[in-house]
N, C-alpha and C positions, 0 to 999 in steps of 0.2 A: 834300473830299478827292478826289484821284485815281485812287485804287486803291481800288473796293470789293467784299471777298472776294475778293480776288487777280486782279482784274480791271482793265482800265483803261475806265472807263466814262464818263469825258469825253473830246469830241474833242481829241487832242493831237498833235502832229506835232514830230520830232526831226528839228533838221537837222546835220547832220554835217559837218563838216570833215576836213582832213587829224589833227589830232590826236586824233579819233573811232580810225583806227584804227592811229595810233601807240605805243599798247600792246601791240598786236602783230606787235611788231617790222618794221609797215612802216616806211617813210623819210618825210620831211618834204620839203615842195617844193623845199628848200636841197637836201639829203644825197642826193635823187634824183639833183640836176643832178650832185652831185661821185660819184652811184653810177654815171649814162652817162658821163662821161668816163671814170672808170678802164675801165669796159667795152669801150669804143670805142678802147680804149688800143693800138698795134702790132696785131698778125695776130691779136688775143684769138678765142676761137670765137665771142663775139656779132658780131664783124666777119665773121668767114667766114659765119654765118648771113644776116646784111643782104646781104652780096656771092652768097651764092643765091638770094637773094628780089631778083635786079637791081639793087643798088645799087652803083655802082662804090665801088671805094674810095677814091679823092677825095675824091669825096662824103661819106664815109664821116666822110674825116679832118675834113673841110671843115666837115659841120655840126658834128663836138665840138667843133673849133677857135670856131668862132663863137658857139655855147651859152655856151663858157666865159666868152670877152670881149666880149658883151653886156650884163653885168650884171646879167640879170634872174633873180630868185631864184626862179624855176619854171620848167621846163619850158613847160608850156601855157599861161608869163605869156609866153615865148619864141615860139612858133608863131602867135601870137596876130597879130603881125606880120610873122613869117618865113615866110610861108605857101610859099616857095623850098624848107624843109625839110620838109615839114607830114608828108609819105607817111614818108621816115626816121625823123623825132623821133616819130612815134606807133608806130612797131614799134621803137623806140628805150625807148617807156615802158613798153611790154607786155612787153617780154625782161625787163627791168630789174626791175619789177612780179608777173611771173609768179612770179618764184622765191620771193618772200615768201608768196605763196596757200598757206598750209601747215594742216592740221587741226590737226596738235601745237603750233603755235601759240596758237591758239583754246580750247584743252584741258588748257593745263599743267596739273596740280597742283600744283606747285611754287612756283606763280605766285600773288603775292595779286591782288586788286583787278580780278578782273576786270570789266568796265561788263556784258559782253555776258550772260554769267552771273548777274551780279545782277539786270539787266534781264528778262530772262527766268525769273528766278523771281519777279518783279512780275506776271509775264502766267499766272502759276500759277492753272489754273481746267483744269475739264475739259477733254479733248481734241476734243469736242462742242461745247464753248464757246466755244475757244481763237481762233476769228475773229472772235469779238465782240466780241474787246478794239477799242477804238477810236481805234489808234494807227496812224500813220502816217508812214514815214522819206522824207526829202528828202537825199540825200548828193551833196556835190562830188567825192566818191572815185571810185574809177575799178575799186579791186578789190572782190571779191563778198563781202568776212568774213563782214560781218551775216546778210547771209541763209544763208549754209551754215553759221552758227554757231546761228543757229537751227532750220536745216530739221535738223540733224544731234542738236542737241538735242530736239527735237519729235519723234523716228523713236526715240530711243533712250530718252526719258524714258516716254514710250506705246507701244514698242513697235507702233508703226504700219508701214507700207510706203510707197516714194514716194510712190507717186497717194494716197495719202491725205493724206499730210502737204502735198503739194502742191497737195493743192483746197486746205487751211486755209491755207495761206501764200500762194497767188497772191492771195486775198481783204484781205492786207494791205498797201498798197500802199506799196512803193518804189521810190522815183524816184530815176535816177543822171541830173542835172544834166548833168553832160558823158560821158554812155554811160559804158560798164564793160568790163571785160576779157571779154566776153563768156556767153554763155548758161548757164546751169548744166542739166546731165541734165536736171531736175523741172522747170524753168522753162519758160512759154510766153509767149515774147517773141519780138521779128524780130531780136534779134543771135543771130550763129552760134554753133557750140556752143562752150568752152571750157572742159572740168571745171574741178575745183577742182586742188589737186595734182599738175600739171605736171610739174615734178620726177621723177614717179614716170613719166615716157612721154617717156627722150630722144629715142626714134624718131622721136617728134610733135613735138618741140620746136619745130621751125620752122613747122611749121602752126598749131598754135596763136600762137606772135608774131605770125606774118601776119594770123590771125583780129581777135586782140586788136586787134592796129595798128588794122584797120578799124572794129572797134565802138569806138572811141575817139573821142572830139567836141571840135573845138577850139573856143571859140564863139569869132565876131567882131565883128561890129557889132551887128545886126539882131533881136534873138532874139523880136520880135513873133509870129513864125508858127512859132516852136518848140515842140513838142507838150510836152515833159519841162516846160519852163518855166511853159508854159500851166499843166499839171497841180498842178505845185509850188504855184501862187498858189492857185490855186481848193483846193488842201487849204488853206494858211494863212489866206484867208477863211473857211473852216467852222469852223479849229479853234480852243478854247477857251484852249487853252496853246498855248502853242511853247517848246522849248528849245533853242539852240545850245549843242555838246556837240564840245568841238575846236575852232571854227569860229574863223579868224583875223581878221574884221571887215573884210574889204577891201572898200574906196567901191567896187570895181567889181561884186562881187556882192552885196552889199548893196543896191544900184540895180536888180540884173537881176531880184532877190526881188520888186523893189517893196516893200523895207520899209516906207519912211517912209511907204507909203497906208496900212498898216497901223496906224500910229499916228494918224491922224487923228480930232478927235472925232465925226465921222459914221460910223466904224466900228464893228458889235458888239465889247462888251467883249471882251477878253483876257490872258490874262496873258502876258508874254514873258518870258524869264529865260534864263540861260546862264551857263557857264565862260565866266572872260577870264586864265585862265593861261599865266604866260608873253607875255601882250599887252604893248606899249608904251604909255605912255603918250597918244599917237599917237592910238592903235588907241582906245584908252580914249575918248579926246576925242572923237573920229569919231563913236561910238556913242553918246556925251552930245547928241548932236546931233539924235539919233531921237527924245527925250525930248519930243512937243511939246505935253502937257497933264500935270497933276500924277498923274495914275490910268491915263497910257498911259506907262507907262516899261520901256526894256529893261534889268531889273536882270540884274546881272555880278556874278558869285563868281569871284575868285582861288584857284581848287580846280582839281584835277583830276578826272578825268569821274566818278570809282569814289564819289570822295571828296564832290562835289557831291550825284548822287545818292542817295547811302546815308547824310549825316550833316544835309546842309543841308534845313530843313524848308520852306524857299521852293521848294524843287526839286519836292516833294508827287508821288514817284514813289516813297512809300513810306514 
C-alpha cells in the first residue's frame, strides 16, 4: 500500500500535465491559443500592456496573426520554432495565465472532485511529519496551483505561519519542467517574485506579466544540461511509482522524460500508471509502445484525475 497512516511512505512522483490543472478552470493548450488571440484582439488592454513593455504593435498583430495560421495546438508547441516571437508569446502566456491564479478557484465548495483536496487529505499526518510524506511533483505547467493549494492548505488546516509551512513544503520537491509564472512569497527559488492572485494588484499588472514572460522556458533541442530535466529523471529513477495525472502523452516529452529507459529490464522495479482521458487513440498506441517487458507496463485509466485517484485501486493513493 501507499498510504500508510495517512502518510505517503513509498517513493512516488506525480507528473502533471495540462489537464492536472484544468479543473481549475485553467485553459487547455488549444483554448490558451484561441484565449491570446481574442486578447491580442484591436487596442484590447493586453495590447496596450505588450506596447509598454516595447513591443510595437505589428508585432503585436503579427505574432497573433501567425500563432493562429500555424496550426500548432500550443503555444510553446508554437515558439518552439518561432523563436522571432519567443519575448512576446511568453508575456503573451503570463497575461493570459495570470488571470486564472485565483484562490477561490482552488477552494470552491460548490465544487465536487477536487484532486488537489483529496490529495492532500492522503498526506494527512502531523504537521511535524508532514515532509516525510515521500512524494514528489514533476509538472509541464506553467502556473503555481499546487503548491499555493497546498501551502494555503497546510497554514490553515495547522494553523502555522509562512516560514513554517514553508520549511515543510520547500522539503517536497516540485519541478516545473518549463519554469512557472514565477516565485511565490514562501518560495526560495531564482525565479522573481509573482504572488498568487494578480487580479487583486491592477497597479502591478504589468510587472508581474513581464516577470512571468521571463520565468517562462521554452525548450528546444538540447535539454542535456538542463537542471529541472536533470532533476525530474533522477526523482523518476528513485521513485517506486509514478503517476501521470492530465498528462497528454506527447512522443516529444515523453523522450525528454526518458521514459522508455525507464521501462527497461535492467531497471529497479516500478510501478507506472496514469489517466488516459480524453486521449486518442493515437496517444493510446504511442504509450503501447513503452510496454517493453510484461511487469514494466504503463497502465492507463480512462478516468478523470478526482475519479482515478479516489475509486481506482491501481492508483493505491488511497
Amino acid at each position: 500500500m501507499l498510504i500508510l497512516f495517512g502518510m505517503v511512505d513509498i517513493e512516488t512522483v506525480l507528473v502533471l500535465g495540462a489537464g492536472a490543472s484544468m479543473p481549475f478552470s485553467f485553459p487547455s493548450g488549444k483554448k490558451l491559443v484561441a484565449l491570446i488571440n481574442d486578447m491580442l484582439n484591436g487596442d484590447s488592454p493586453t495590447v496596450d500592456l505588450l506596447k509598454k513593455h516595447g513591443h510595437e504593435k505589428e508585432h503585436i498583430w503579427n505574432f497573433r496573426n501567425t500563432l493562429v495560421l500555424s496550426g500548432r495546438s500550443s503555444v510553446d508547441e508554437f515558439l518552439e520554432y518561432r523563436t522571432d516571437f519567443l519575448d512576446i508569446g511568453k508575456e503573451a502566456i503570463a497575461a493570459a495565465l495570470l488571470r486564472f491564479e485565483q484562490t477561490a478557484n482552488l477552494f470552491n465548495v460548490k465544487k465536487d472532485n477536487n484532486w488537489y483536496q483529496y490529495l492532500f487529505g492522503l498526506l494527512n499526518t502531523s504537521f511535524d511529519e508532514f515532509d516525510q510524506n515521500k512524494l514528489a511533483i514533476i509538472t509541464f505547467n506553467y502556473d503555481r496551483s499546487f503548491e499555493h493549494y497546498l501551502f494555503t492548505a497546510l497554514q490553515h488546516a495547522y494553523n502555522k505561519n509562512d516560514e513554517e509551512c514553508a520549511e515543510k513544503l520547500n522539503k517536497i520537491p516540485i519541478v516545473h519542467l518549463h519554469g512557472k509564472l514565477g516565485r511565490l512569497p514562501w518560495e526560495k527559488t531564482r525565479y522573481s517574485l509573482v504572488p498568487y492572485d494578480t487580479p487583486r494588484y491592477p497597479d502591478k499588472l504589468g510587472l508581474y506579466v513581464g516577470r512571468g514572460g521571463v520565468n517562462i522556458k521554452i525548450i528546444h533541442e538540447d535539454i542535456k544540461k538542463d537542471p529541472e530535466f536533470k532533476q525530474a529523471f533522477e526523482l523518476l529513477i528513485a521513485a517506486k511509482r509514478i503517476c501521470f495525472l492530465g498528462f497528454g502523452f506527447n512522443e516529444t516529452n515523453l523522450k525528454r522524460l526518458r521514459i522508455e529507459s525507464l521501462c527497461q529490464p535492467d531497471v529497479p522495479d516500478k510501478d507506472i500508471c496514469g489517466t488516459s482521458y480524453g486521449l486518442s487513440q493515437r496517444q493510446l498506441q504511442l504509450v503501447k509502445g513503452y510496454k517493453k517487458t510484461p511487469n514494466r507496463l504503463i497502465d492507463l485509466y480512462s478516468q478523470k484525475i478526482y475519479d482515478f485517484l479516489y475509486s481506482n485501486p491501481n492508483a493505491s493513493l488511497g
